[in-house]
PLY file of the C-alpha trace (Angstrom):
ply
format ascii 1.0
element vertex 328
property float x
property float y
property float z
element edge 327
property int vertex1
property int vertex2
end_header
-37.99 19.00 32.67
-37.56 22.73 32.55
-35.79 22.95 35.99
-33.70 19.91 34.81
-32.37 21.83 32.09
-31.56 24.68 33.62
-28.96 23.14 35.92
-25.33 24.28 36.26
-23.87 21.69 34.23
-26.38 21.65 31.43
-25.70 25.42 30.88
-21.80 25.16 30.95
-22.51 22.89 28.69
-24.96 24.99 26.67
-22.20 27.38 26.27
-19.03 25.40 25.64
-21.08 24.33 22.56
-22.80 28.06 21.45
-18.86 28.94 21.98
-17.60 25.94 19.78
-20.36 26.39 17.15
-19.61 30.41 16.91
-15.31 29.11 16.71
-16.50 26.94 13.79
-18.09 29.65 12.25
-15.45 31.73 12.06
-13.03 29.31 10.90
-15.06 28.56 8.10
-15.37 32.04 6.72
-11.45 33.39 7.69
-9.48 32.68 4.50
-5.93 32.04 7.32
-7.12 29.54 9.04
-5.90 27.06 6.66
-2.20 28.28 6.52
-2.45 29.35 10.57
-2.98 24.92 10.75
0.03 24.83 8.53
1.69 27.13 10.33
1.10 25.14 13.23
2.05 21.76 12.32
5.22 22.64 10.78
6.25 24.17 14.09
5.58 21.20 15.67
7.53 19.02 12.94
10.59 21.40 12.47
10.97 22.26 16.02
8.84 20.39 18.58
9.39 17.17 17.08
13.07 16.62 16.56
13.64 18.11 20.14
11.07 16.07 22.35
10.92 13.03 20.58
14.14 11.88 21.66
13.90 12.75 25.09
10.83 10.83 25.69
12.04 7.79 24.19
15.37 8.08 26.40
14.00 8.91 29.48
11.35 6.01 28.92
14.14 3.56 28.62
15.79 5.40 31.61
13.01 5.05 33.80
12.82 1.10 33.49
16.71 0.51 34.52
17.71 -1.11 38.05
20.00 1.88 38.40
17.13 4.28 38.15
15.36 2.81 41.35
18.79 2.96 43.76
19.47 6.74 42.26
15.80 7.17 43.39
16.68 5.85 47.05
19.79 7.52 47.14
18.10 10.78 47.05
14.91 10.50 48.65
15.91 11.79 52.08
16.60 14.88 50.61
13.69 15.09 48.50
11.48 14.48 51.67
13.29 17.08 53.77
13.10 20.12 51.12
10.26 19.35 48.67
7.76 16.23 50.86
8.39 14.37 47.80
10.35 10.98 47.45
13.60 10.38 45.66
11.35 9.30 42.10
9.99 12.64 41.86
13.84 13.87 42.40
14.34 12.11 39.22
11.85 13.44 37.54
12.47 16.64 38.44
16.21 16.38 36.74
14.29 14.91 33.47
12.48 18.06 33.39
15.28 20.56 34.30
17.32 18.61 31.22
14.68 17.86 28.48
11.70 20.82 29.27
7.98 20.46 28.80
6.20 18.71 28.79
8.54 15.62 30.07
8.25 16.60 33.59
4.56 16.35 33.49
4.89 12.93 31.68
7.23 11.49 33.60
5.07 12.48 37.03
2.08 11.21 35.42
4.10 8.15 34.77
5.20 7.63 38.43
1.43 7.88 39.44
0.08 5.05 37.18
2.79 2.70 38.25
1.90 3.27 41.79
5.29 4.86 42.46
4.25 8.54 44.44
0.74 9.13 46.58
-2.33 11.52 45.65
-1.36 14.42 47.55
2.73 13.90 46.52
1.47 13.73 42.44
0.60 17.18 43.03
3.13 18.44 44.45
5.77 16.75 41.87
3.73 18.20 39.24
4.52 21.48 40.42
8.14 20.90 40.89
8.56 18.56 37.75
7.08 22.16 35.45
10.46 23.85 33.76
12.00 24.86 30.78
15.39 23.32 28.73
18.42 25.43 29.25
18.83 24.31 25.81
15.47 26.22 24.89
16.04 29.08 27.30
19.97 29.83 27.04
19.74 29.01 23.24
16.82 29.70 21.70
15.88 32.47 23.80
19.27 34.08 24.54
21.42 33.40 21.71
18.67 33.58 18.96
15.82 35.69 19.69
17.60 38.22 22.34
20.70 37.60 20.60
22.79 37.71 24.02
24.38 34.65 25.96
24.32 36.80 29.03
20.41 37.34 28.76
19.99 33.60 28.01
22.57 32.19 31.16
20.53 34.76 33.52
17.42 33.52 32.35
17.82 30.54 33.02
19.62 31.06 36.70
16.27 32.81 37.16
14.18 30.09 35.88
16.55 27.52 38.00
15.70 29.38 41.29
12.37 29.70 40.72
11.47 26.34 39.94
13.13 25.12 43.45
11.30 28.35 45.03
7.50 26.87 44.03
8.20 23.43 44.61
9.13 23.92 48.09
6.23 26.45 48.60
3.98 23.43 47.33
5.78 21.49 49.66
2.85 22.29 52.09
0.30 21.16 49.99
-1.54 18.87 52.21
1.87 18.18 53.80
0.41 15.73 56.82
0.17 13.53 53.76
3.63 11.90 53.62
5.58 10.87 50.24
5.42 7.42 49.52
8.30 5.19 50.50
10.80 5.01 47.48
10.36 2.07 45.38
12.74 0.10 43.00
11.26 0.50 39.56
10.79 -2.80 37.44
12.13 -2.80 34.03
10.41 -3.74 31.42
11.37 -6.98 29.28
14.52 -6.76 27.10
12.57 -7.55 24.48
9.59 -4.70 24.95
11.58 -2.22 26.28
12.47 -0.28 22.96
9.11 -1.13 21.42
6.93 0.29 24.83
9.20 3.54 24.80
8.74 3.91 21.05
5.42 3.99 20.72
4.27 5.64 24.13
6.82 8.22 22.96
4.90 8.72 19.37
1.49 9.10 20.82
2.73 11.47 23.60
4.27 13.71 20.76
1.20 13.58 18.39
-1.06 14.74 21.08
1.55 18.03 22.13
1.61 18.31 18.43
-2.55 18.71 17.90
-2.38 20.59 21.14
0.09 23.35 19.69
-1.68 23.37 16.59
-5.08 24.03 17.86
-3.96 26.43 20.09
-2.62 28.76 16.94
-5.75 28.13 15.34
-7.05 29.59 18.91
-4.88 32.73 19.10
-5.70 33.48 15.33
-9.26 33.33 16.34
-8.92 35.83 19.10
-6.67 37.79 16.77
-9.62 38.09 14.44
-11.95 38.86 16.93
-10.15 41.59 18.30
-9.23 40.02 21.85
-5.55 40.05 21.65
-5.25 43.55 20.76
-7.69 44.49 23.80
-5.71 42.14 26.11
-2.32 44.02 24.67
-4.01 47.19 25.72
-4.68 46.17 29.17
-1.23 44.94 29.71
-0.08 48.34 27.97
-1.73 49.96 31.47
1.17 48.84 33.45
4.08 49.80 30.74
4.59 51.93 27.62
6.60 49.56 26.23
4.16 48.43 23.13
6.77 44.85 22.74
6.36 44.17 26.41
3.06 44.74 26.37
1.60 42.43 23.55
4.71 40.10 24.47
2.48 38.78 27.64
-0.62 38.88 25.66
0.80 36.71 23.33
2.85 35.06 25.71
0.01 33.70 27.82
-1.24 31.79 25.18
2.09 30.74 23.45
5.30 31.43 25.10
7.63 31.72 22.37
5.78 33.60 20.00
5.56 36.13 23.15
9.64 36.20 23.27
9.60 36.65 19.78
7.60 39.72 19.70
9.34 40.73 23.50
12.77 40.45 21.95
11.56 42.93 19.00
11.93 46.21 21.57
15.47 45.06 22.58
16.46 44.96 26.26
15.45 47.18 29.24
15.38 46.67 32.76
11.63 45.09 33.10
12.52 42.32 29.71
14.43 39.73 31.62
12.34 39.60 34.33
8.69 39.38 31.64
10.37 37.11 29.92
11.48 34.61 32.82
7.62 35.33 33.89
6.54 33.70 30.35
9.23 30.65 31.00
7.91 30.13 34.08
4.21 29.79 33.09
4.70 27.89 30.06
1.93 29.51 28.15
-1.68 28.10 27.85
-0.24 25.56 25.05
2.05 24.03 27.03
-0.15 23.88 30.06
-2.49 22.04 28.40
-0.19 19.49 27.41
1.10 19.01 30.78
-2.51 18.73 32.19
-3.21 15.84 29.49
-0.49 13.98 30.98
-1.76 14.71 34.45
-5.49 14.69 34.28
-4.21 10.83 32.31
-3.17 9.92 35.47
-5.92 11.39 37.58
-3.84 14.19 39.15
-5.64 17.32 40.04
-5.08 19.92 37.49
-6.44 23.30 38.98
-3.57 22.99 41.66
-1.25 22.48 39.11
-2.77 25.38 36.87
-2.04 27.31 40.24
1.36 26.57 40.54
2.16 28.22 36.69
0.75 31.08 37.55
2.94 31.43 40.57
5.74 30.18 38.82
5.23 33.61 37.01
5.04 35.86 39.72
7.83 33.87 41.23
10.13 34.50 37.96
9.28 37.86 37.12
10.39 38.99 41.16
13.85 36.91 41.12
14.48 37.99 37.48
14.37 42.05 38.70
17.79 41.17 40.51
19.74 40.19 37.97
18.07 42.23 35.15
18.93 45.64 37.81
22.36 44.61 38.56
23.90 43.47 35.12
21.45 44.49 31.95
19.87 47.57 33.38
0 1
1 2
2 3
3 4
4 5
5 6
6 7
7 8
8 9
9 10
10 11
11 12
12 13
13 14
14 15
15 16
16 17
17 18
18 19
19 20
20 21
21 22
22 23
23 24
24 25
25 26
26 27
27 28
28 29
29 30
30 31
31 32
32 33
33 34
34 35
35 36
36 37
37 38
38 39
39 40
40 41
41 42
42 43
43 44
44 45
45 46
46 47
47 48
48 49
49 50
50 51
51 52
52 53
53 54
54 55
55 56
56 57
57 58
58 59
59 60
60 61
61 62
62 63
63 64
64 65
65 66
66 67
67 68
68 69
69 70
70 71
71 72
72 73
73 74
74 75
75 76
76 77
77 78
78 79
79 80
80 81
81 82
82 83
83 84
84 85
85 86
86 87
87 88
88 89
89 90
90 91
91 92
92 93
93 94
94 95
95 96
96 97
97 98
98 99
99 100
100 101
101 102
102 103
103 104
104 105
105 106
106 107
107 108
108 109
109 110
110 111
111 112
112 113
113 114
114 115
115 116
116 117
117 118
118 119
119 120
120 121
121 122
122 123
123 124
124 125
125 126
126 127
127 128
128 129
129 130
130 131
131 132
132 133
133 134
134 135
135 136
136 137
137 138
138 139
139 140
140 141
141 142
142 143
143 144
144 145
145 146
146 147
147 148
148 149
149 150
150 151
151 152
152 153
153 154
154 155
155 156
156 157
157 158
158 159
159 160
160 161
161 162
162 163
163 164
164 165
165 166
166 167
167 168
168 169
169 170
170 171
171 172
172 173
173 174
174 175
175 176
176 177
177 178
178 179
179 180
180 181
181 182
182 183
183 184
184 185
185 186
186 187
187 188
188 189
189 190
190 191
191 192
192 193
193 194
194 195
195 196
196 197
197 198
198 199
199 200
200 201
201 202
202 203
203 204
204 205
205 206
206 207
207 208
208 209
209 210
210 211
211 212
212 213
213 214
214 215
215 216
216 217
217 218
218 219
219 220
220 221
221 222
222 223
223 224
224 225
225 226
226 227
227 228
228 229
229 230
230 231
231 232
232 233
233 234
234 235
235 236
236 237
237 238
238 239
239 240
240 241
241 242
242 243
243 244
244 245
245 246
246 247
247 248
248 249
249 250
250 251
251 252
252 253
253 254
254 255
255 256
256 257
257 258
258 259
259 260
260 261
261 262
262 263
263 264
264 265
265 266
266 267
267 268
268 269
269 270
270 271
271 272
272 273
273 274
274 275
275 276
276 277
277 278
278 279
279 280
280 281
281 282
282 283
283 284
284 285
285 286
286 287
287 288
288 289
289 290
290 291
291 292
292 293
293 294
294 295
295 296
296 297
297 298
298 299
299 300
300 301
301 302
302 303
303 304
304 305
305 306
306 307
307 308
308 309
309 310
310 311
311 312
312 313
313 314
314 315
315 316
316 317
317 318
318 319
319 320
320 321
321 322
322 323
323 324
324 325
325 326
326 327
């Protein structure tokens, strides 16, 4: 019985719950943790909300047209050739250049349970289907919170290249393991249509909306603890720059609260390329939403996990060009 106990799965489970009962704790007895909930939901329903929303209702709908299916075919050859993925993930893949996350993620996870792309090809597309708006990165980030269309419009040329440059590199993943053959999608019924894309669209947005909100009452924990400024310092190592510094730690968690607090020691030659870095990984709040789409679908998460973190590496390299030859 003793031996039993003690087996590798018992104790990560042993801990997950010490760690969850010690997180409960300290919720209870920090007097923020009420508004940091607040502070969380409203983000999702002032900002989150009106923005995705739309776009998964729309690309729902799109995804169940005839014309979908022969746009699929059209570009499948090329898909194949450059990425081992077929022309559905293609389409996918300009969903999530145009709407942002988590829509690429959904949309892959989407193409899986309909039987449209393979094992090996679902991971793949996942990492290629991973990217940022241009409305969120040239508007948001450039015009509001670095104030500069230039920043913005190179950040997102960054962000562009770099998406193509990892899902080509994952193009090897398992690449003996050939994309499915394009298939014509099949729409739903006139008369479902709007009522399927409504409602898948409403519980996909309440469940990015629980995730963002848990993951501020997550940061605010760390915060209390002490963690974020000790991650801050550790990042401070590698630059003096105090806004880059605790602009990754709080990056890594939640992307644009990082840019926020990036933006606040105005632009020098390492801020483009930090801040494509924290584009390119998403953040852990917007990972997990992406991997609750994927793991729905039984798609492998820790290669997608992977491909974020390269995604980072990948952004912050490319985004040195641009940042030494027109901001530095």
């Amino acid at each position: 019985m003793t031996k039993s106990f003690f087996k590798t799965e018992n104790l990560k489970e042993l801990a997950a719950f010490i760690l969850l009962i010690a997180a409960a704790f300290i919720i209870a007895l920090s007097g923020d943790s009420q508004s940091v909930v607040k502070d969380g939901i409203m983000l999702w329903a002032a900002v989150v909300l009106p923005a995705l929303f739309p776009y998964l209702v729309i690309t729902r709908i799109a995804s169940s047209l005839k014309i979908t299916g022969k746009i699929s075919g059209a570009i499948s050859p090329f898909c194949e050739k450059v990425f081992n993925v077929n022309g559905n993930c293609g389409y996918a893949l300009f969903l999530s250049l145009t709407s942002g996350y988590p829509v690429g993620a959904k949309c892959v996870s989407d193409l899986k349970a309909n039987g449209f792309i393979g094992d090996a090809e679902s991971v793949r597309a996942a990492a290629l289907c991973s990217s940022s708006s241009p409305v969120f990165i040239i508007g948001s980030v450039g015009n509001l919170t670095f104030n500069s269309p230039l920043f913005g419009l190179l950040l997102f040329i960054t962000h562009l290249l770099s998406v193509l440059t990892v899902g080509f590199i994952f193009s090897f993943y398992k690449r003996r393991e050939r994309p499915e053959k394009t298939k014509k999608t099949a729409p739903v019924g006139a008369d479902n249509i709007l009522y399927e894309s409504v409602y898948s669209a409403v519980i996909s947005v309440l469940v990015v909306g629980g995730i963002i909100t848990v993951f501020y009452l997550f940061t605010e924990i760390l915060k209390n603890l002490g963690a974020m400024q000790l991650l801050s310092g550790f990042f401070g190592l590698f630059t003096e720059n105090e806004a880059v510094s605790t602009g990754i730690a709080n990056g890594l968690f939640e992307c644009t609260k990082g840019l926020k607090i990036l933006a606040g020691g105005g632009i020098s030659l390492y801020t483009l390329p930090v801040a494509a870095g924290l584009c390119g990984f998403g953040g852990l709040s917007v990972i997990m939403q992406s991997v609750a789409y994927l793991k729905k679908a039984k798609i492998k998460a820790a290669p997608f996990v992977l491909s974020k973190a390269l995604a980072a590496v990948v952004n912050f390299c490319i985004g040195l060009i641009p940042s030494v030859l027109f901001l530095a």
